[in-house]
C-alpha positions in Angstrom: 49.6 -15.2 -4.7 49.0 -13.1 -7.3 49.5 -14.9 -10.5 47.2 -17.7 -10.8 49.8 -19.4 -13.4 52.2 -20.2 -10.8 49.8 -22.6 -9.1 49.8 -26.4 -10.6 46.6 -27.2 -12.5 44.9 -28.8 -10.0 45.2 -26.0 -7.9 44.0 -23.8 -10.8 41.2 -25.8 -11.1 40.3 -25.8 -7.3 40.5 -21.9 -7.4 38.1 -21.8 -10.4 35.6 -23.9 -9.1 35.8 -22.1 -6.0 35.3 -18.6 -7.7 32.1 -20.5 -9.7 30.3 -21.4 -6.3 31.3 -17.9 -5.2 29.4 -16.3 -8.0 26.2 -18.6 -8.0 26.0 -18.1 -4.2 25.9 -14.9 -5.0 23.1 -15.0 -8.1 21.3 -17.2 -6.0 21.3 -15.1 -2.9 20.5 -12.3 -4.9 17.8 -14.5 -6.6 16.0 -15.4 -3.6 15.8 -11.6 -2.6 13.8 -10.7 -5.1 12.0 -13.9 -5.5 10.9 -12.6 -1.7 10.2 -9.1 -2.7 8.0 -9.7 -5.8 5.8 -12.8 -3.8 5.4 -9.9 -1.6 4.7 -7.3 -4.7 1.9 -9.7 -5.7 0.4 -10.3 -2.1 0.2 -6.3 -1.9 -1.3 -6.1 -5.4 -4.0 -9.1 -4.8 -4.9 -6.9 -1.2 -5.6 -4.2 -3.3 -7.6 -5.7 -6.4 -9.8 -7.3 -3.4 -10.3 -3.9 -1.7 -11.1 -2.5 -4.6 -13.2 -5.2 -5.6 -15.3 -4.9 -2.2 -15.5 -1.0 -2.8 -17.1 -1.3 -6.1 -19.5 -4.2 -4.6 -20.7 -2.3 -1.5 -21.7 0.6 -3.4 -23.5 -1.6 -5.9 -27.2 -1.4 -5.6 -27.5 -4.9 -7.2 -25.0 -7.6 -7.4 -25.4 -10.5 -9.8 -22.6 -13.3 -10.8 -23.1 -16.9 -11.7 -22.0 -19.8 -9.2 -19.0 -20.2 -11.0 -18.0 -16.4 -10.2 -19.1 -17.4 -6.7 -16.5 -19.4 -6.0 -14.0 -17.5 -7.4 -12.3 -14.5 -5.3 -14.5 -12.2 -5.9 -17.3 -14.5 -3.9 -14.8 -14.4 -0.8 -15.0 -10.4 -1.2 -18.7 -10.8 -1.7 -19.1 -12.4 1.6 -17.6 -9.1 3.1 -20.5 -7.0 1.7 -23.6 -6.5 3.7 -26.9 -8.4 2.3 -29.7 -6.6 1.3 -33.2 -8.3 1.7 -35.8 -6.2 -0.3 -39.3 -7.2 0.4 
């Protein structure tokens, strides 16, 4: 059928709420994609920050931070860096 005014209005309706889901599944499909690739945008960018995070650390002679900063994420990179004991 080519001529949507032939069809009663129940059937007009059914054809519009059929071309509504059609169009959200296909915002929401399009949605989730790039929902997926900016969680893994941020994964990538959080990688680097701590790599170059534990770069500037290990080439630090002396490392200082309060407890608080401990516990953040830039104690886990800390934990990466070798200790230095100076006697």
């Amino acid at each position: 059928m080519t001529d949507v005014w032939n069809l009663n209005l129940s059937d007009r309706w059914s054809l519009y709420r059929r071309w509504v889901m059609d169009v959200r599944e296909g915002y929401h499909r399009t949605i989730s994609y790039l929902n997926r690739e900016f969680e893994w945008g941020v994964e990538r960018l959080n990688k680097a920050k701590t790599m170059q995070d534990l770069e500037i650390l290990e080439g630090a002679d002396v490392i200082g931070m309060t407890t608080t900063g401990l516990l953040s994420s830039v104690g886990a990179a800390l934990g990466s860096v070798q200790a230095l004991h100076v006697q």
